[in-house]
C-alpha positions as CSV (number, residue, x, y, z in Angstrom):
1,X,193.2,-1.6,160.5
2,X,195.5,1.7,161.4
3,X,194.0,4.6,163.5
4,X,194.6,7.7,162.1
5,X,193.9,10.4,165.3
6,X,194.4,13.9,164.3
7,X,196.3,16.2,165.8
8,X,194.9,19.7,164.9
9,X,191.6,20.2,166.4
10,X,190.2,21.5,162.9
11,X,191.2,18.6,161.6
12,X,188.1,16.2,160.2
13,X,188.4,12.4,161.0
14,X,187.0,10.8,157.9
15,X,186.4,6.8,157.5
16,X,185.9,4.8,154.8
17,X,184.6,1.2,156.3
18,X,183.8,-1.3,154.0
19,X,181.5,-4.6,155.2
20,X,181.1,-5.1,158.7
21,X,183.4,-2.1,159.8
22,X,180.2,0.1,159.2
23,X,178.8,-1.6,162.9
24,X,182.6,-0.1,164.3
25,X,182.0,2.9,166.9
26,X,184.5,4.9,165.3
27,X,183.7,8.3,167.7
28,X,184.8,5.7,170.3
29,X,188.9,6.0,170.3
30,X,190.3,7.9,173.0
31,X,193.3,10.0,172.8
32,X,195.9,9.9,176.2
33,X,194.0,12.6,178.4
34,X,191.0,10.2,178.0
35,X,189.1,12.5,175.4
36,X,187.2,11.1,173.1
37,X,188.0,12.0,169.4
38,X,184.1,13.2,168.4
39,X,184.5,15.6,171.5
40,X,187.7,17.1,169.5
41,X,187.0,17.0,166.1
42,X,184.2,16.1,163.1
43,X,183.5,13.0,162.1
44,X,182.6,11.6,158.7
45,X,181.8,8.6,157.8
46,X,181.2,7.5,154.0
47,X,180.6,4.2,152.1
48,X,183.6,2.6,150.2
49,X,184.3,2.6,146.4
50,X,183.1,-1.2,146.7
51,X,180.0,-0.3,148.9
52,X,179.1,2.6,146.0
53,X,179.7,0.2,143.0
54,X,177.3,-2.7,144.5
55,X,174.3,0.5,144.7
56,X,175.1,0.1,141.1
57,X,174.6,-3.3,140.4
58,X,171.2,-4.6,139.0
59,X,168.8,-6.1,141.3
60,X,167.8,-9.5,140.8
């Protein structure tokens, strides 16, 4: 998996995890002065097309 860090401070940091990447601590990552990236910019985090398509699968 690449990490994207972004550079501009308006910048949103959006992931898409899929399975057992949802358990990742994705605020975690630090940049080189030691900062972490939720102290620098928004974080999103939102289910993957795969996730949305089995909350559309029938139940058994």
């Amino acid at each position: 998996m690449a990490l994207f860090r972004p550079t501009n401070h308006e910048d949103l940091a959006v992931f898409l995890p899929q399975s057992s990447l949802f358990l990742a601590p994705f605020p975690a990552p630090m940049d080189a002065n030691g900062d972490y990236l939720i102290e620098k910019h928004t974080i999103l985090t939102a289910p993957s097309i795969q996730t949305l398509a089995l909350t559309r699968s029938p139940q058994l």
